[in-house]
C-alpha positions in Angstrom: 0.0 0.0 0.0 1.3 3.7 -0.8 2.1 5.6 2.0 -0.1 7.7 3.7 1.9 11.4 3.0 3.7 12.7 0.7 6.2 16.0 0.5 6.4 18.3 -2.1 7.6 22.0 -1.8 7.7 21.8 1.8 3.8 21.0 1.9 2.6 17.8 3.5 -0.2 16.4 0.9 -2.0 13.2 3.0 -3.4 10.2 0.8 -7.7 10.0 0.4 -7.9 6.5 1.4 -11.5 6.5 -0.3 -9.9 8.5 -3.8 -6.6 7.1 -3.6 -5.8 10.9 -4.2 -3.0 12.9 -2.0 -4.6 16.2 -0.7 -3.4 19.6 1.2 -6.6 20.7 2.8 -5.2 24.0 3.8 -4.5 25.2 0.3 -7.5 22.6 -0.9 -5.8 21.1 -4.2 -4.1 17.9 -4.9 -1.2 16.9 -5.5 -0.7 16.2 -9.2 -2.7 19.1 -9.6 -0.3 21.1 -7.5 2.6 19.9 -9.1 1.8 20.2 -12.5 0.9 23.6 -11.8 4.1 24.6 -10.0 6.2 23.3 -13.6 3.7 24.6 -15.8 1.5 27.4 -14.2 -2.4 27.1 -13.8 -4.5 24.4 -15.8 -6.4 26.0 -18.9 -9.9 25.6 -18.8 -11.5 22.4 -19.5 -8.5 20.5 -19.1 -7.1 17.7 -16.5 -3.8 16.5 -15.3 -3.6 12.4 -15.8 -1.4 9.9 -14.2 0.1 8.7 -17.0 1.0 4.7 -14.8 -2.7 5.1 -13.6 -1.0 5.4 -9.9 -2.5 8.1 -8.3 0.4 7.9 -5.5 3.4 8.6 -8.1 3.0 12.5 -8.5 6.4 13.1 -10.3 6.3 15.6 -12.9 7.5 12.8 -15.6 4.0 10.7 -14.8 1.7 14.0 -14.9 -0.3 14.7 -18.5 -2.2 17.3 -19.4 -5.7 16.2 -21.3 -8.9 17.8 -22.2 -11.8 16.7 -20.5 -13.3 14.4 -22.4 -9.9 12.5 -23.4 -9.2 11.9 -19.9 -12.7 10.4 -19.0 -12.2 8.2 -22.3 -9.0 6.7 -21.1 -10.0 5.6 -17.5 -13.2 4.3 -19.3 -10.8 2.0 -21.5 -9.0 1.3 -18.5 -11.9 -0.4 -16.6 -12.0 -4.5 -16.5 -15.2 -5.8 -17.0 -15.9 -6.2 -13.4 -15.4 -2.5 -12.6 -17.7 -1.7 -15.5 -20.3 -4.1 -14.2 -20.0 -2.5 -10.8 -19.9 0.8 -11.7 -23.4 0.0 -14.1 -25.1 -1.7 -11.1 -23.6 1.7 -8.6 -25.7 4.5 -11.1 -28.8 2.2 -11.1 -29.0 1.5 -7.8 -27.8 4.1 -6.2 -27.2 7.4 -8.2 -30.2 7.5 -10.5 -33.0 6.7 -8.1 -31.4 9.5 -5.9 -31.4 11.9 -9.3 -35.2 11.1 -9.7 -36.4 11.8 -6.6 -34.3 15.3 -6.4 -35.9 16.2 -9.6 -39.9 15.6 -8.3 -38.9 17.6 -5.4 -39.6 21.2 -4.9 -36.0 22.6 -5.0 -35.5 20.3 -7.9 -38.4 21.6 -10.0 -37.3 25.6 -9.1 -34.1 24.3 -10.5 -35.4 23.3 -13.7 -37.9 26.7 -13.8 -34.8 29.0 -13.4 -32.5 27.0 -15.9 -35.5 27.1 -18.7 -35.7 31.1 -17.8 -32.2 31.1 -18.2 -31.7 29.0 -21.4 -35.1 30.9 -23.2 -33.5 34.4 -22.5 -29.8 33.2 -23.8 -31.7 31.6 -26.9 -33.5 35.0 -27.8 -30.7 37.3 -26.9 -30.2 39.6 -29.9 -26.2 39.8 -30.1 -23.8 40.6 -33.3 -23.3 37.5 -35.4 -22.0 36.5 -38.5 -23.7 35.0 -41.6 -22.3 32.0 -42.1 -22.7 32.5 -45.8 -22.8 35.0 -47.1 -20.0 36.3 -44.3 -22.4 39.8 -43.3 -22.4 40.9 -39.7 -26.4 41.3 -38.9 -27.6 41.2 -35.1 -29.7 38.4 -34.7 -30.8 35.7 -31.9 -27.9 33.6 -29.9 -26.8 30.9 -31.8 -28.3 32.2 -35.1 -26.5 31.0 -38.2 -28.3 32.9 -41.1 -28.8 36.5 -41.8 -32.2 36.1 -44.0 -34.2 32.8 -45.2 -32.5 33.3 -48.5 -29.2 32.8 -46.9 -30.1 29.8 -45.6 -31.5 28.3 -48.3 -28.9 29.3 -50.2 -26.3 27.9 -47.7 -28.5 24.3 -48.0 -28.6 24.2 -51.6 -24.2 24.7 -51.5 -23.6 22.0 -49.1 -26.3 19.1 -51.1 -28.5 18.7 -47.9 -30.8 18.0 -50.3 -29.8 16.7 -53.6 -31.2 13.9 -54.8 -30.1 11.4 -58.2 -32.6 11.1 -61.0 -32.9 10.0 -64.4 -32.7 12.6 -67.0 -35.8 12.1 -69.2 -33.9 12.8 -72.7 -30.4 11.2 -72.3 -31.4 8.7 -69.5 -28.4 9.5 -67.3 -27.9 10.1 -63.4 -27.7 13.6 -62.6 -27.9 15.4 -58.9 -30.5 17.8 -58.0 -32.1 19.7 -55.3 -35.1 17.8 -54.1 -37.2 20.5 -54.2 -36.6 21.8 -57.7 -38.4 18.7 -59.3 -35.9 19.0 -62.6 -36.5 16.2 -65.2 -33.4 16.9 -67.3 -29.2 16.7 -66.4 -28.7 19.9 -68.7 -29.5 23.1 -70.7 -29.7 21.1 -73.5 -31.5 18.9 -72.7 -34.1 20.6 -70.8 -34.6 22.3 -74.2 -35.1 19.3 -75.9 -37.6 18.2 -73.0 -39.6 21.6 -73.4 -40.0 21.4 -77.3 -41.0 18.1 -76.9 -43.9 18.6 -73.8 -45.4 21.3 -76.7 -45.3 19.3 -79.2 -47.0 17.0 -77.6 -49.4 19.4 -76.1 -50.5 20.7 -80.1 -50.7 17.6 -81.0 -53.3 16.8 -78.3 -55.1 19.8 -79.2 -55.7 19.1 -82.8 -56.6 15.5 -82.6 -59.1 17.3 -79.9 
């Protein structure tokens, strides 16, 4: 078993026997955290120091990594055997998400939810400065807001073939992509002209055997 403190810069870090991790209380940070931050100043935001050896007792600079968020959660969740995952499973069902349902039927879990929904509907329908994303225009619009006008949007659709489609060119009987919506029967100029003079043709033909 790892021992129960550990020195580093004169501070006395003692071992969470529940964690595994080494903690100063007084300056309330751990030790890798600590260290990594004494080599290589204060952790950017949304990041995590990892132990490279998985040992949460060997907090030498050389085992400490720096990771974003979700990497680090990923690579202890590849770490797991089979029986931690099974245990951990059985934990959240058990344990954490009956706990979560019955906070969220409770009074202070429903004001919760009624301030968050205020919150979220005034961020979604704040008018800031945003940027069209194409035509490239500034325009002030609502949070999160992609499009200065319709016409930009369906503009920006018909560029990126959301909604093409393959048909059948009625003349030449080849493939040819198109926009769902536009309903063309032909693959080209030419042949769309062909089409045309033949749909009258066939239309005063109609008409005089009428």
């Amino acid at each position: 078993m790892s021992e129960k403190f550990q020195w580093f810069n004169d501070i006395k870090f003692t071992r969470d026997d529940h964690t595994g991790y080494y903690l100063n209380s007084t300056i309330r940070k751990r030790m890798h955290i600590y260290v990594w931050e004494y080599y290589n100043g204060k952790i950017p935001k949304g990041y995590e120091v990892h132990h490279k050896d998985f040992d949460r007792s060997n907090n030498d600079i050389s085992n400490l990594q720096l990771l974003t968020r979700s990497e680090h959660r990923k690579l202890h969740s590849e770490s797991l055997t089979q029986e931690q995952r099974d245990w951990k499973r059985n934990n959240l069902n058990v344990n954490a998400r009956p706990k979560a349902i019955e906070w969220h039927k409770s009074e202070e879990g429903k004001k919760w939810h009624s301030e968050q929904a205020k919150v979220t509907l005034a961020k979604t329908h704040q008018q800031v400065e945003m940027v069209c994303v194409n035509c490239g225009k500034s325009y002030i619009g609502e949070y999160k807001s992609k499009f200065c006008s319709n016409n930009c949007k369906s503009a920006y659709r018909r560029k990126s073939g959301v909604d093409n489609i393959t048909e059948i060119c009625a003349i030449c009987g080849l493939e040819f992509q198109t926009n769902k919506y536009r309903k063309s029967q032909t693959c080209s100029r030419h042949c769309a002209m062909i089409y045309k003079w033949r749909i009258q043709n066939e239309s005063k033909k109609s008409n005089q055997d009428g």
